[in-house]
Every structure is written in structure tokens, then in C-alpha cells.
C-alpha positions in Angstrom: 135.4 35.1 -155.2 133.1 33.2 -157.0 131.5 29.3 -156.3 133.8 28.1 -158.8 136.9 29.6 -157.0 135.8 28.9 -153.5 135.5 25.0 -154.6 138.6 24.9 -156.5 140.8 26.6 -153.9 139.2 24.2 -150.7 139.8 20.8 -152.4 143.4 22.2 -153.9 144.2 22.9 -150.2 143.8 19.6 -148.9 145.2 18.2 -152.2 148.0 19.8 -150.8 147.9 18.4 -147.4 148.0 15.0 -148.7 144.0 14.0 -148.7 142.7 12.2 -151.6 139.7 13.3 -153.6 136.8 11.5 -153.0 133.7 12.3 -155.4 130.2 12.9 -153.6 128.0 10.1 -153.2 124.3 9.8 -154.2 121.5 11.2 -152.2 120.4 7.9 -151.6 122.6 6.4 -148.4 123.5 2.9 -148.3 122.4 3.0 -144.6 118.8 2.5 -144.9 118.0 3.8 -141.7 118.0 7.4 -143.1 116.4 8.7 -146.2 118.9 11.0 -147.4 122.5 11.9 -147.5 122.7 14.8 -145.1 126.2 15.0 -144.4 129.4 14.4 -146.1 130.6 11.4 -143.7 128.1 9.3 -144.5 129.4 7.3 -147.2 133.0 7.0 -145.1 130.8 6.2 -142.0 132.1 2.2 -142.0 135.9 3.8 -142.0 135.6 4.9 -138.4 135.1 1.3 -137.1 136.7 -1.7 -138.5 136.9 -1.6 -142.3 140.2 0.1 -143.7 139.8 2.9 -146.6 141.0 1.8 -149.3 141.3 5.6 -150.6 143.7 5.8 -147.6 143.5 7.9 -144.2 142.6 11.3 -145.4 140.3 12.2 -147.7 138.5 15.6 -148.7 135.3 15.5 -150.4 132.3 18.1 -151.6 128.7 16.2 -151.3 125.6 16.4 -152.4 123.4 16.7 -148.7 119.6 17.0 -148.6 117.9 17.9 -144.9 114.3 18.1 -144.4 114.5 19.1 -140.9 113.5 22.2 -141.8 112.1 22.8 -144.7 109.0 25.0 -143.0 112.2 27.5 -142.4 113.1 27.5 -146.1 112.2 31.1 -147.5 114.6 32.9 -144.5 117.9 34.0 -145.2 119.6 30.8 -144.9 117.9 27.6 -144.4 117.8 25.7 -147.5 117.0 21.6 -148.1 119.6 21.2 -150.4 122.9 21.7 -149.9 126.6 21.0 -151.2 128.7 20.2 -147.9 133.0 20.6 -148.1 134.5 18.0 -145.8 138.2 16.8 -144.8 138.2 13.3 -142.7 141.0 11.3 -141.4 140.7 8.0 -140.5 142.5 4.9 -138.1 144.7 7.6 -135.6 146.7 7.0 -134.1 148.1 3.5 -135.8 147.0 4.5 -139.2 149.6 6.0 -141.8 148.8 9.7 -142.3 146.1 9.8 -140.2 145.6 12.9 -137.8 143.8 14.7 -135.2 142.5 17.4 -133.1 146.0 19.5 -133.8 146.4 19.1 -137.3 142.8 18.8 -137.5 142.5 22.5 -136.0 145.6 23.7 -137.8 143.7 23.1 -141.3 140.2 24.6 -140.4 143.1 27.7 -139.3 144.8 28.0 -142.5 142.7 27.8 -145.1 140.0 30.2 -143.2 142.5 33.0 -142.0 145.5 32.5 -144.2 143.9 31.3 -148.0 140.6 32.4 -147.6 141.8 35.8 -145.7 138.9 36.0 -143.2 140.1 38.7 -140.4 140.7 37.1 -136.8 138.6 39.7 -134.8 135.9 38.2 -137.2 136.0 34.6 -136.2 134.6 32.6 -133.3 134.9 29.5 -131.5 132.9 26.8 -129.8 134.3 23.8 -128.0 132.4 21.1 -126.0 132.2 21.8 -122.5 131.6 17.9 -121.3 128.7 16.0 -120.2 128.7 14.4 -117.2 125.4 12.2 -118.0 127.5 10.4 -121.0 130.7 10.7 -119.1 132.5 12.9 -121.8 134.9 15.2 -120.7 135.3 18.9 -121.8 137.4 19.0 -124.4 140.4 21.8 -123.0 142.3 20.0 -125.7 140.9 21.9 -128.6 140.5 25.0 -126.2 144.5 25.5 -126.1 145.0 24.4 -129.4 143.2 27.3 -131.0 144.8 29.5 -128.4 147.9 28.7 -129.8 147.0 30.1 -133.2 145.9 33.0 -131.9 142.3 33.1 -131.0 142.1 34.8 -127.6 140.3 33.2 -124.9 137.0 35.6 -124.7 136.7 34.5 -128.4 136.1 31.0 -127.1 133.0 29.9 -125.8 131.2 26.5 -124.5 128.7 24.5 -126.1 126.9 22.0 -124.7 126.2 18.2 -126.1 123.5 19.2 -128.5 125.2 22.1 -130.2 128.8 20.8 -129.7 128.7 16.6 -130.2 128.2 15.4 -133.5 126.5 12.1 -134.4 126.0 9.6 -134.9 123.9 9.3 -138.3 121.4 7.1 -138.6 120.5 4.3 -135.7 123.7 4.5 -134.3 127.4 4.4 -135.2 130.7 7.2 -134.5 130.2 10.2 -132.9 132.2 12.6 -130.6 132.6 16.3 -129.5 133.1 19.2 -132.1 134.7 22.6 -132.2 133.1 24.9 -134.5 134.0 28.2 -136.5 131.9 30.9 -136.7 132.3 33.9 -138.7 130.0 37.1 -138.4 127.8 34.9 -135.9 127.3 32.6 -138.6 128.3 28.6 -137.8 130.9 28.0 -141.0 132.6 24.5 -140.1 131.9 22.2 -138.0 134.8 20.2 -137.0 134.1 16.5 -135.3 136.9 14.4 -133.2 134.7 10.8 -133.4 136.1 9.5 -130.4 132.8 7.2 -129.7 130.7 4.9 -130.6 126.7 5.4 -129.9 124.2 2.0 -129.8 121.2 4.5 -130.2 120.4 7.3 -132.6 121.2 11.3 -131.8 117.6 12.0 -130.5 118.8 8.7 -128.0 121.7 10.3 -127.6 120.2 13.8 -126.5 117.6 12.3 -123.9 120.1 10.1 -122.0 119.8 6.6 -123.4 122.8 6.0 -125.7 125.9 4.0 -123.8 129.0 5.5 -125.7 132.5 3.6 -126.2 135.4 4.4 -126.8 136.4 3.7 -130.6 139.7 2.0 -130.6 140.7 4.0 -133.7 139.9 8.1 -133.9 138.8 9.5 -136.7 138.4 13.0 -138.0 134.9 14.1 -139.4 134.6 17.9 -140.7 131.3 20.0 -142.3 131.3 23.4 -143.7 128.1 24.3 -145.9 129.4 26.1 -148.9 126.4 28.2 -149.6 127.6 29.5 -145.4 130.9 30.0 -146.8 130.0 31.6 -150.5 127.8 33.9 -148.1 130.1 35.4 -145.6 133.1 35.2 -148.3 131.0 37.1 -151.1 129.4 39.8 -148.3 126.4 39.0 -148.8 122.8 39.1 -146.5 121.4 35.9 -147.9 122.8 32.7 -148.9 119.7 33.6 -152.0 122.1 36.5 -153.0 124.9 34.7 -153.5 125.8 33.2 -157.6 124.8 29.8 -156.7 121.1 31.3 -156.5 120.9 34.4 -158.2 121.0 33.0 -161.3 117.7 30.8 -160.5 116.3 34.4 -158.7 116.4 36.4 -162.3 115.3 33.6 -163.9 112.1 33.7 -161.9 111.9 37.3 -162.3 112.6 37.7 -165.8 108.8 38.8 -166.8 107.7 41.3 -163.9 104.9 38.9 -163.1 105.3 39.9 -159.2 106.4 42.2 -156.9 110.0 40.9 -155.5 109.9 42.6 -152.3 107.2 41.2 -151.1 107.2 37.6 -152.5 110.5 36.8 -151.7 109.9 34.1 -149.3 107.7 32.4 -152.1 110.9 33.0 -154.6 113.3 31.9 -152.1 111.2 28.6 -151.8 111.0 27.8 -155.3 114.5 28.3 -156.4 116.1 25.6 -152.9 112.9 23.4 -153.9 113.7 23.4 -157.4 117.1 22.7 -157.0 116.7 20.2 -154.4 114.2 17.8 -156.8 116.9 18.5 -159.6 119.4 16.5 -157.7 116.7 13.9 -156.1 115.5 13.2 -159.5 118.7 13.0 -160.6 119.6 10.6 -158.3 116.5 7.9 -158.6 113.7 8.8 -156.9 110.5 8.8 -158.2 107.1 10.8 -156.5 105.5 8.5 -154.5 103.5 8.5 -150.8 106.0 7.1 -149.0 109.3 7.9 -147.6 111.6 9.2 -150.6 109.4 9.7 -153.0 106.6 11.3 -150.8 109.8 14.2 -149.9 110.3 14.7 -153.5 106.5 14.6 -154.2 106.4 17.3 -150.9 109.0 19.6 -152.5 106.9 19.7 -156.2 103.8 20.3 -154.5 105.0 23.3 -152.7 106.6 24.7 -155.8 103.5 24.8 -157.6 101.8 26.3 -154.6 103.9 29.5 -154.6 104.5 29.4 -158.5 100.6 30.1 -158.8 100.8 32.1 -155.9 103.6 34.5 -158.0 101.7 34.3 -161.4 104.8 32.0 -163.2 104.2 30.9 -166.2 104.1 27.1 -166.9 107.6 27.6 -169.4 109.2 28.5 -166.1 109.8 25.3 -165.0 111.8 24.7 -168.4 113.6 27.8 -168.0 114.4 27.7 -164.4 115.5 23.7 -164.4 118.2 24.8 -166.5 119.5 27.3 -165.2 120.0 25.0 -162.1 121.8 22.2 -164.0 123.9 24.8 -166.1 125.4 25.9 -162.5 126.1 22.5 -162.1 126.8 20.3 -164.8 130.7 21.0 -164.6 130.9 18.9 -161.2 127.7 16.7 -161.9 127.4 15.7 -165.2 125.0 13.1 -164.6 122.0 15.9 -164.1 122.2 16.9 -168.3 121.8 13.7 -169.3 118.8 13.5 -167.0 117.5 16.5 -167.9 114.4 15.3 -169.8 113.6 12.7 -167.4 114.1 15.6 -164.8 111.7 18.1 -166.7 108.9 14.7 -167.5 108.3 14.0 -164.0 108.1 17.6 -163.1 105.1 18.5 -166.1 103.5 15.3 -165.1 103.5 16.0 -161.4 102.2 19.5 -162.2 99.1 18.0 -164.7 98.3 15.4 -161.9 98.0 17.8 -159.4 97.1 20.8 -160.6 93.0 21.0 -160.1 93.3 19.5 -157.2 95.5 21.9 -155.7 93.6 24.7 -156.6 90.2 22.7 -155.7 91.6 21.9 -152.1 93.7 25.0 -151.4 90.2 26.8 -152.4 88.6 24.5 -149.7 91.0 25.5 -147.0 90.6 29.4 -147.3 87.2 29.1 -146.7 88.6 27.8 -143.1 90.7 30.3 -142.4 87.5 32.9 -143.5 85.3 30.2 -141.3 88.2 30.2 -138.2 89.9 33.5 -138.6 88.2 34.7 -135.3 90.2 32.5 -132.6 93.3 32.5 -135.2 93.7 28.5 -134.9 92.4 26.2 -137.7 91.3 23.4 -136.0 93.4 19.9 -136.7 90.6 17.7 -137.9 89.8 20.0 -140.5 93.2 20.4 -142.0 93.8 16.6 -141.8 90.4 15.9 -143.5 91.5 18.4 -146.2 94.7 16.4 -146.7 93.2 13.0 -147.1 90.2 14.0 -149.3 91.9 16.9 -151.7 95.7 15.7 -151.3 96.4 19.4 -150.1 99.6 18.8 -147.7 100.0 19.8 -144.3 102.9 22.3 -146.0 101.2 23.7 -148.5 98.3 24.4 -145.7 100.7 25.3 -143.1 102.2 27.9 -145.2 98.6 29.4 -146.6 97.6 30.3 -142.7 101.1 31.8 -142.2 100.3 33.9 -145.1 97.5 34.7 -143.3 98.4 35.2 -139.8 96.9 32.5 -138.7 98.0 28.5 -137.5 97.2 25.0 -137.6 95.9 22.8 -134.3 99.4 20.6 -135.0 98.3 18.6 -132.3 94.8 18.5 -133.4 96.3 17.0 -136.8 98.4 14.6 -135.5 95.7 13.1 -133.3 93.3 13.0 -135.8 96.8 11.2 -138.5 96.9 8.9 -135.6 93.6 7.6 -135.6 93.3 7.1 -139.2 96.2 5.2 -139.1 94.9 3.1 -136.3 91.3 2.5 -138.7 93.9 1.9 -141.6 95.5 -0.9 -139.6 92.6 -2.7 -138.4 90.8 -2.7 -142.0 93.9 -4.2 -143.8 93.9 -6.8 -140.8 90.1 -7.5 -141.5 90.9 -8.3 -145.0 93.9 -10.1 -144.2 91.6 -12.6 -141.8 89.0 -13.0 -144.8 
């Protein structure tokens, strides 16, 4: 099957089950206590408290989702920062008209996987939450016999504990509950979330201990499968970069033998999710700057010119390659060809402005890892001073020593970030008092 197909025949499933259509939202979150739009509930995220949807109790949706988590992973076989995420949600159970729950909930994430999308039982999977004393959740047997009763066998079902298997909440607080999840060929597919709570703190409160949960009064339904996971396991592929959502921007990047494939691929792999994933922040707004947003987006170009030099690409690729990426797209986001040459400006200009000084300060910093390459650890006040004088980020550097089999003092860095923030502070003070 191909992307197209695979989209077409999720949202025409839960067309069928009586969920409306909801179009993705914008990278940029109305809850400012996030930078980006990593998962599909966010823009419903009001709907699990007090407001009432006025699209109705269940609605399916495929969104836009940008995570930066790990972007240092980016270049393996499948961690990416951009990603499209498909999502059913149900809202107001039990009072609410239509709404549903854990059964039907289940019953879905069954059908469509093993009955429309043909994926073999002794292939799949589960995980259900097994409780948590410390936040007073119970294990959720529900779910457990639910998925029993379609067939899963018991030794096919095993417990996850409250950081693999509760979801939530996004940003500084908000819904949140325990999940069941569906794995296929060891790969996490869909995440399925029963938002039975309410957190006052954040998920990394949440994970040490300090988050007092309530019960919502209404349940709500939240669900996540990436669909570069499921275009990988239903197209049989190794990589979510071999799939047709990337190999078009793969043979792109290839198309003059300037490199040997083998054994650039991380660098390949990097460019095409970076690529992509400025394509839609672009798109979307954001300009490269040096703080929040824009310093991600000015992060992501930076490192695509690192490991473009690094593979000998010539400067039309960017041209070449951009469109490619919105020609896979444009049917289901218009908005990114009539941003095109806005899209393409801020990418040349980015590439002029920092251009010498990447190759002056990336120069710089392999004559460190010549100077350090003995104890294997370049030292943190030395890659920090690197940052702050040439602009070479912490990335870019990163990356170069891992090339090299060597690493960065982190905690050298950090301490040294720290200080300079503290001399930052007190100077704008000093002027403040004059």
C-alpha cells in the first residue's frame, strides 16, 4: 500500500464509525507552555474538561507533530523530528451523545489493524498499564480482558509501567490517564489513551511523584499512531527512510554520485527529516531566530548544512530537494506551495549567513578533537567557548566527535552555559541600575 492509500483508508474507517474529520492544526500550539504541536490531541486538549466540541464527540484527525526530544537520535532507523500523527478521540463519556470508551475504543484500534489493514495476530502485541500505587491509579484489567476477548492471548499481553503506559498531560498540566498500546514486529504502532485524570503539574512532575491527579468528571478517548510506524511495518520495510514518504527526498540527494550511500547514510537520513521538518515550520510561521521557536528551526538548518558539506551536495540541492518534499505533500497541505519561495528565501539566506562561519568554527573544533583525542573527552569549556564565539552549535559539535569516536564533557558545557548566563544576568541588571 502506498502513503496515499494508508491515509485514505484510516480516516475512511472512522468516517465510517461516525467521527468527524478534523483538519491538523499548525505547528504552533495555542498552549504556550509548549513550543510545538507534538501530538494530535493538542488542539482538542480544552474538550476533555469543560468546553463542549462543537465538531461533536468523536473526531479522527492526521496532524502535523514536530518532537525535538530526540533529534541527536535522528539518522537511526526510526527517530525522526517531524512527523504526521493519525488520531481518533471521543470526548464527554459517558453523558455525551456518541461518545465511547475503552471497549469501543479497543474494538477500533482491532479492526482496522487485523481486519482492514490485515496485519496477522501472531504478529501483534499488547501493553496495558499495570497501576501505580504512588498516584493511586489502579491497573487497568479492564483493557486486559477486553483484548482478550478479540482474541489476543494472554502471554501476548504484557505490563507497562506509568512512564511507558500513562499518557499526559501536555504542557504544564491538563488530561491524562493510562494507555494500552499496539505493537507490531516489536515496533510501538498506536498508542491508545483512556484520559480518566486530570494532572496540576507537567509529565516530568508527573514521573517524579509531585502531580495530584483527579478524577475528570467526563472521560475522554485520546489515540496516537505515527504513520511513518505504520507505512513501515505495512510496506515491509527496515527503515521508516525506505519507505515512499522518504525515498523520494533519498534519490533526490543521491541523484549525482557525490558520496558513498553506505556509508553516509546517517548524514542522508538527517538531512532529508531536517529538511522536511523546516518545510513545515517555515510553513507554519516561524522565522530563525536565538530563542525558543525560531532557535529549533535555526538548529535544524544549521545541521543540514553541516552534513550537506560533509556529503559534497551541491548548493541547487536545496532547490531540488525542497520540492520534492512539498510535491509529497501539497495534496493534504496546500498551504506549503504557496510558501514555497518564502520557504526556499529563508533557507539560501540562512545558508549565506552562516556559511563561513560554520566552516571557520567547525575548523576550530577539529583541532580539539586532534588536541583531546588522547583521553576521548573534549572538555566542556572548550565546546561552549566554541559556541559562543563561532556560533558552531552544541549539535553540530556533538555530532563531529561522534564522527570521530570521541564525546563532549555535557556537564562541563552546561556548567560553563550556566555561568555565562549568570554574568549575562548581572550585566543587563548593571545597565538597568544606570
Amino acid at each position: 500500500m502506498t502513503y496515499q492509500e494508508i491515509r485514505k483508508k484510516f480516516l475512511d474507517f472512522f468516517e465510517k464509525q461516525g467521527h468527524k474529520i478534523m483538519p491538523s492544526s499548525l505547528l504552533i500550539p495555542e498552549d504556550q507552555s509548549v513550543l510545538f504541536t507534538s501530538a494530535g490531541m493538542q488542539q482538542f486538549k480544552k474538550y476533555y474538561l469543560d468546553s463542549t466540541s462543537p465538531c461533536g464527540n468523536r473526531v479522527s484527525s492526521i496532524q502535523k507533530c514536530l518532537r525535538t526530544v530526540d533529534i541527536n537520535e535522528v539518522g537511526d532507523e526510526s527517530h525522526l523530528t517531524f512527523f504526521e500523527m493519525l488520531g481518533n478521540f471521543s470526548f464527554n463519556f459517558p453523558e455525551g451523545e456518541a461518545s465511547y470508551f475503552k471497549e469501543e475504543a479497543i474494538r477500533f484500534g482491532y479492526e482496522l489493524i487485523v481486519k482492514d489493514f490485515n496485519i496477522p495476530l501472531e504478529r501483534i502485541k499488547i501493553s496495558v498499564f499495570r497501576g501505580d500505587l504512588k498516584n493511586n491509579v489502579p491497573e487497568d484489567r479492564e483493557s486486559l480482558e477486553i483484548w482478550k476477548s478479540f482474541g489476543i492471548s494472554e502471554d501476548r499481553i504484557f505490563f507497562g509501567d506509568i512512564k511507558d503506559n500513562f499518557w499526559g498531560p501536555t504542557g504544564s498540566n491538563g488530561p491524562c490517564g493510562p494507555t494500552t498500546e499496539i505493537h507490531i514486529d516489536g515496533i510501538e504502532i498506536w498508542n491508545i489513551v483512556f484520559n480518566e485524570y486530570l494532572s496540576d503539574v507537567s509529565r516530568d512532575g508527573l514521573l517524579n511523584g509531585s502531580a495530584k491527579l483527579l478524577p475528570l468528571r467526563r472521560k475522554g478517548v485520546d489515540t496516537g499512531m505515527g504513520l511513518e510506524r505504520l507505512i513501515l511495518v505495512l510496506q515491509n520495510q527496515e527503515s521508516v527512510f525506505e519507505t515512499d514518504l522518504f525515498i523520494p527526498i533519498i534519490t533526490e540527494l543521491r541523484g549525482k554520485n557525490l558520496y558513498d550511500y553506505k556509508s553516509n547514510q546517517r548524514s542522508e537520513r538527517i538531512i532529508a527529516d531536517h529538511l522536511k521538518a523546516s518545510v513545515f515550520v517555515i510553513s507554519d510561521g516561524v522565522m530563525p531566530s536565538n530563542i525558543e521557536r525560531g532557535y529549533i528551526l535555526r538548529r535544524l538548518i544549521r545541521k543540514i548544512m553541516r552534513h550537506s558539506e560533509k556529503l559534497n551536495l551541491p548548493q541547487d540541492f536545496l532547490q531540488r530537494s525542497l520540492e520534492t518534499i512539498i510535491n509529497i505533500y501539497k495534496e493534504y497541505y496546500p498551504e506549503l506551495n504557496k510558501n514555497k519561495e518564502k520557504i526556499l528565501n529563508i533557507f539560501n539566506e540562512e545558508f549565506q549567513k552562516f556559511g563561513k562561519a560554520l566552516d571557520k568554527g567547525t575548523k576550530e573544533f577539529e583541532k580539539g578533537i586532534i588536541e583531546f583525542k588522547s583521553n576521548g573527552i573534549i572538555p566542556g569549556p572548550y565546546a561552549f567557548n566554541i559556541q559562543q564565539s563561532m556560533g558552531v552549535t552544541f549539535d553540530i559539535m556533538e555530532d563531529i566527535a561522534k564522527g570521530k569516536g570521541m564525546k563532549i564533557d555535557i556537564d562541563g558545557f552546561k556548567e560553563e552555559e550556566k555561568k555565562h548566563k549568570e554574568i549575562s544576568k548581572i550585566s543587563q541588571e548593571k545597565k538597568f541600575r544606570r
